[in-house]
Each structure stands twice: as C-alpha cells, then as structure tokens.
Backbone as JSON, one array per atom type, in Angstrom:
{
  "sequence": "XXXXXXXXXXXXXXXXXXXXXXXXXXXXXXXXXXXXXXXXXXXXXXXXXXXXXXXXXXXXXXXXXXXXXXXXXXXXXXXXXXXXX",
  "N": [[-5.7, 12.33, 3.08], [-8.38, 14.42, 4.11], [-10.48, 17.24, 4.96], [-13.44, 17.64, 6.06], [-16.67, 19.65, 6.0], [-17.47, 19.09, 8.96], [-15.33, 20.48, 10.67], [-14.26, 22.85, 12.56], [-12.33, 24.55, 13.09], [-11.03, 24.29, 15.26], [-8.08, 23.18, 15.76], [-6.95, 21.5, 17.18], [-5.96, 18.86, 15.26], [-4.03, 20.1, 14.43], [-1.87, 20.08, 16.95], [-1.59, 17.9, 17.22], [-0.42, 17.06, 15.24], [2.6, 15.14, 14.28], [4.34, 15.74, 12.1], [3.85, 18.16, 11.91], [1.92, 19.42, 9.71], [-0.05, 20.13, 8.83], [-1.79, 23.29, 9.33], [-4.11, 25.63, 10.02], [-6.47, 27.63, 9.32], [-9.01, 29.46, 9.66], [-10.47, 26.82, 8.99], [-9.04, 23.29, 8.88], [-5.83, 22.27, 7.26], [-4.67, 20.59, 5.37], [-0.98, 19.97, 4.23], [0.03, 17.95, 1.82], [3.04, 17.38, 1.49], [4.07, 17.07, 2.6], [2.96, 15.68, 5.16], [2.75, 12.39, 6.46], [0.66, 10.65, 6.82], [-0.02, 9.09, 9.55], [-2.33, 9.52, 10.36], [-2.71, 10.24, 12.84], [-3.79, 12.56, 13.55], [-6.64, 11.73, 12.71], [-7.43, 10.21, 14.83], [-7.61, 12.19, 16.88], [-9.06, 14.2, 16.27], [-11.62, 15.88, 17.7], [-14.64, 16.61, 16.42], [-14.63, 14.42, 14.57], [-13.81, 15.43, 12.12], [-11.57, 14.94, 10.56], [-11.46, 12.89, 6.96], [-10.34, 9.95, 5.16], [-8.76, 8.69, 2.39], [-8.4, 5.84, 0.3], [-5.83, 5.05, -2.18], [-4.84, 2.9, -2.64], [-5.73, -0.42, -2.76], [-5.95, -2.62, -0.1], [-4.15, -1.08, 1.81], [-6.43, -0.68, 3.69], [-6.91, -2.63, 5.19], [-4.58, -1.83, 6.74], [-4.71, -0.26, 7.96], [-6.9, -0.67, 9.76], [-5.61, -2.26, 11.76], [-3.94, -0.86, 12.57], [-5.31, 1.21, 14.09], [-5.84, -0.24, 16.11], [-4.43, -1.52, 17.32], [-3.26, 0.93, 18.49], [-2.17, 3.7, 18.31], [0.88, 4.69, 17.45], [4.53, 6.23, 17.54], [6.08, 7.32, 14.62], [8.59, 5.73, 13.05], [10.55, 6.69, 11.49], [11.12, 9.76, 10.68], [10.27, 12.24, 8.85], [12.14, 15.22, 7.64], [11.42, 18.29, 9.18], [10.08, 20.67, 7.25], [8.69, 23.26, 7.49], [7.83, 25.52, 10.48], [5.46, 26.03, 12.34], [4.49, 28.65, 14.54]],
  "CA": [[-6.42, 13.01, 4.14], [-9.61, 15.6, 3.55], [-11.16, 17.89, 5.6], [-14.84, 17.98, 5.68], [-17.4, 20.33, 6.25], [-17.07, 18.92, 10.87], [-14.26, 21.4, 11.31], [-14.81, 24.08, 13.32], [-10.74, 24.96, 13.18], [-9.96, 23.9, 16.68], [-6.59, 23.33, 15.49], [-6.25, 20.62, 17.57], [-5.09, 18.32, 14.84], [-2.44, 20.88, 14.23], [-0.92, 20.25, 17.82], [-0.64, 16.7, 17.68], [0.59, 16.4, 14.16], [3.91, 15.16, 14.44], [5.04, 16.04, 11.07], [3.96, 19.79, 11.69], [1.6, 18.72, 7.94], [-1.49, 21.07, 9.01], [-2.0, 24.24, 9.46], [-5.7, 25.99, 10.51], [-6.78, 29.39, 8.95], [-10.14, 29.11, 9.82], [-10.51, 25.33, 8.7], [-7.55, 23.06, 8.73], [-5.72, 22.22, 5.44], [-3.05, 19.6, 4.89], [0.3, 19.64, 3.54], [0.35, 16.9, 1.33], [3.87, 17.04, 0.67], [4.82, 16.79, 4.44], [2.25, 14.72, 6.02], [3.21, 11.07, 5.91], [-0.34, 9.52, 6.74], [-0.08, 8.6, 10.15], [-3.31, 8.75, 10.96], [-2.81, 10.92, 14.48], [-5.18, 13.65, 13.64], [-8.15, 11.37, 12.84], [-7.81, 9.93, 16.26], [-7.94, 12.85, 17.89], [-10.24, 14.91, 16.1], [-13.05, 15.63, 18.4], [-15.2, 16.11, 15.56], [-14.69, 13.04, 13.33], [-13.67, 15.9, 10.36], [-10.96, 14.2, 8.86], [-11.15, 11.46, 6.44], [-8.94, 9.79, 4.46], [-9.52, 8.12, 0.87], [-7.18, 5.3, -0.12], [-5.81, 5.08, -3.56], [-4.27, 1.66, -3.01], [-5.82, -1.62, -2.67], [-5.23, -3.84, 0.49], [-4.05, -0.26, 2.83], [-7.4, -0.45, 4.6], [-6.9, -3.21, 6.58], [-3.46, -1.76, 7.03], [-5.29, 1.12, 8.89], [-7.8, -1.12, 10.96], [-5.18, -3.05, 12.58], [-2.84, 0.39, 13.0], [-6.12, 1.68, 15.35], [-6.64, -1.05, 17.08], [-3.37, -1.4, 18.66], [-2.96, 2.11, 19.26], [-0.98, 4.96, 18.18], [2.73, 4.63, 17.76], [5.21, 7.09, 16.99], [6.84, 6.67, 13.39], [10.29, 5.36, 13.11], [11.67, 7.89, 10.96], [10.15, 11.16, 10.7], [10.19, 13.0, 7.78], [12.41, 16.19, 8.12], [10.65, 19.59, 9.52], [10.06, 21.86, 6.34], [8.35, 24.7, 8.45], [7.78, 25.31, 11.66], [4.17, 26.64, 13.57], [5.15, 29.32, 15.79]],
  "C": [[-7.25, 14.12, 3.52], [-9.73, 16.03, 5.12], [-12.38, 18.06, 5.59], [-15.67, 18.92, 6.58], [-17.5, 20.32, 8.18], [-16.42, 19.8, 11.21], [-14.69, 22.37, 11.43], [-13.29, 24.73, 13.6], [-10.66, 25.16, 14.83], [-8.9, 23.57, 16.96], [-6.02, 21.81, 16.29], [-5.65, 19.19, 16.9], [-3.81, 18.77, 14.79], [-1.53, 20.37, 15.49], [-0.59, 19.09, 17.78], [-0.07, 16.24, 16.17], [2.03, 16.03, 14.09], [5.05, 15.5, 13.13], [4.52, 17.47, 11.52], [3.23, 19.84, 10.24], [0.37, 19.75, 8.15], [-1.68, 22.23, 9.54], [-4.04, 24.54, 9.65], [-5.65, 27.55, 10.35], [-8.27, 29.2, 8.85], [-10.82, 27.97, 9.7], [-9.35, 25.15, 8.92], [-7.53, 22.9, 7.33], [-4.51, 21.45, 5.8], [-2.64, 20.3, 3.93], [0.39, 18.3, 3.43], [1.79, 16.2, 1.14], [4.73, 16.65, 2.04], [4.22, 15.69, 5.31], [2.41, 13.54, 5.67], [1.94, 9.7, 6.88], [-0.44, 8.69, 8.35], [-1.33, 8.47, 11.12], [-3.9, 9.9, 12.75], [-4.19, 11.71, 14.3], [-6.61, 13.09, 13.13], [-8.19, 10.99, 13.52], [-8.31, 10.9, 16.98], [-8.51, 13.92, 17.32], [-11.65, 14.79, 16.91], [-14.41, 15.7, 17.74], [-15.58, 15.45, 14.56], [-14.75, 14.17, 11.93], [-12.52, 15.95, 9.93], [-11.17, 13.23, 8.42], [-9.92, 11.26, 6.1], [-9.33, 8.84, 3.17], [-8.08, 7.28, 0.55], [-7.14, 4.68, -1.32], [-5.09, 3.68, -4.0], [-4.58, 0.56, -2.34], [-5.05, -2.31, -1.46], [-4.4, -2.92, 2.4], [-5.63, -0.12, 4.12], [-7.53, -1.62, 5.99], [-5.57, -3.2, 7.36], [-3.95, -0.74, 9.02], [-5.79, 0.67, 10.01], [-6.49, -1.42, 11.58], [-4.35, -2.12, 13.6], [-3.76, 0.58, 14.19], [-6.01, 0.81, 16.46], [-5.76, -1.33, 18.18], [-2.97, -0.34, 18.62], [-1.98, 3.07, 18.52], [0.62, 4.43, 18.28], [3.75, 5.72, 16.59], [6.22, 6.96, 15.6], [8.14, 6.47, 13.67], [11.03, 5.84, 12.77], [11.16, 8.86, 10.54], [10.79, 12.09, 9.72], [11.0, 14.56, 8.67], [11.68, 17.38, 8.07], [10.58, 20.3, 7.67], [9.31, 23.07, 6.67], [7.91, 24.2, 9.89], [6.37, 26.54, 12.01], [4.64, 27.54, 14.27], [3.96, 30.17, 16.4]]
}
C-alpha cells in the first residue's frame, strides 16, 4: 500500500481500517507491520489516493476478483498492536 500525492488526510481510511494499520498526521501513512492488505481503504477512499504495488506474480487477479464480489471481513484478524483514540 502507498499513499499518493490525492490525500487530503480525511482520515477516512483510518476509520474503516480494520486492522487499526493507518494513522493520518496530515497525510495518511501505513503501518506495514500491522496492515494485512485487505484492500478496505482503497475502496473507500474518496479520493482514489491509495495504491498498492504487488511484489508477487499472479496476486493481481487475486485482487480483481476480491473487488468484484465485494468486501468481506477477514477470518482472522491480526492482533491490535495500538489503539486510535
């Protein structure tokens, strides 16, 4: 996941991240070490500023098919390591 130059830190990836992986101090900024790729916050970015760059062969049409039927909540969710407040 990147951030590009679109963000206007509306944070609203931050709220629907379900790992809690992004934070927003004037831009957002992933946590790499938390975020487990699901994709949520480029749906619902209202300005199309995240990407995502994939480093392994054969994940891209993992991705199309993920969109296409919709959002679904992961199966096992990485445990909290901070919390937003």
């Amino acid at each position: 996941m990147f951030i590009t130059d679109a963000c206007v830190g509306c944070a609203f990836c931050m709220l629907v991240c379900p790992y809690n992986a992004i934070v927003v101090f004037g831009r957002a900024r992933v946590d790499y070490e938390t975020c487990n790729a699901c994709m949520k916050c480029i749906m619902y970015c209202p300005n199309s500023a995240i990407g995502v760059e994939f480093l392994e062969s054969g994940l891209e049409s993992g991705l199309e098919s993920g969109l296409e039927s919709g959002y679904q909540e992961p199966q096992e969710p990485k445990s909290e390591r901070f919390r937003i407040t």
